[in-house]
N, C-alpha and C positions, 0 to 999 in steps of 0.2 A: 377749388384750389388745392395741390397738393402741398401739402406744408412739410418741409425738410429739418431734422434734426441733425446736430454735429457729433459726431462720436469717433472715439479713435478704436483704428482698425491693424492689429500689429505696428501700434505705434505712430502710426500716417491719420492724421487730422480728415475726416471722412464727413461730408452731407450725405443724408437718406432718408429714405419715407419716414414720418414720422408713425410710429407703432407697428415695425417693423417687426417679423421675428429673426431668432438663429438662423430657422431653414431657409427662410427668404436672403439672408443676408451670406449664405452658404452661396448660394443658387446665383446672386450676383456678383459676386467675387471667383465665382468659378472654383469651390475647394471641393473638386468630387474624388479628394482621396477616401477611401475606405475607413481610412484608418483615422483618418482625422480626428482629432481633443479640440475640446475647443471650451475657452474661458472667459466667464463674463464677471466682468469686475473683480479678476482675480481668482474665480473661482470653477471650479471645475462644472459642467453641464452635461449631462446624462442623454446621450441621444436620442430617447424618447422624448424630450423635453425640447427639443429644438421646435418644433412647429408650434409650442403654447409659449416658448419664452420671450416676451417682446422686450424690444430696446427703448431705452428713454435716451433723453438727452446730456450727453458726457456720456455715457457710459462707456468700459474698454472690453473689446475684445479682442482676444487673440487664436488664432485657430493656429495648431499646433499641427505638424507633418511627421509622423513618428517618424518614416521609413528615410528620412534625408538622414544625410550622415556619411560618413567612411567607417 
């Protein structure tokens, strides 16, 4: 049985694998910008750290698109 945890995702109330990582959660949300930041629980995450950092439950993330803008 796979078990789903709730986590917000840029704000949007999200279900997902439970023990899930960054890269994994990159990878289903489709963010293959380059440039991409991304923050977990408010805090900034180092791109080597995306494939060890797993998600619990509540926890927020936000992936961040540098290059949007005018």
């Amino acid at each position: 049985m796979n078990e789903e945890i709730e986590i917000l995702v840029n704000g949007f109330r999200e279900k997902v694998p439970k023990g899930i990582t960054i890269s994994s959660l990159i990878l289903k949300f489709k963010e293959d910008d380059v440039h991409l930041i991304v923050e977990h629980n408010g805090r900034f995450v180092y791109p080597q750290k995306y494939v060890t950092t797993r998600i619990s439950e509540g926890d927020r993330i936000e992936f961040l698109n540098p290059n949007f803008g005018g």
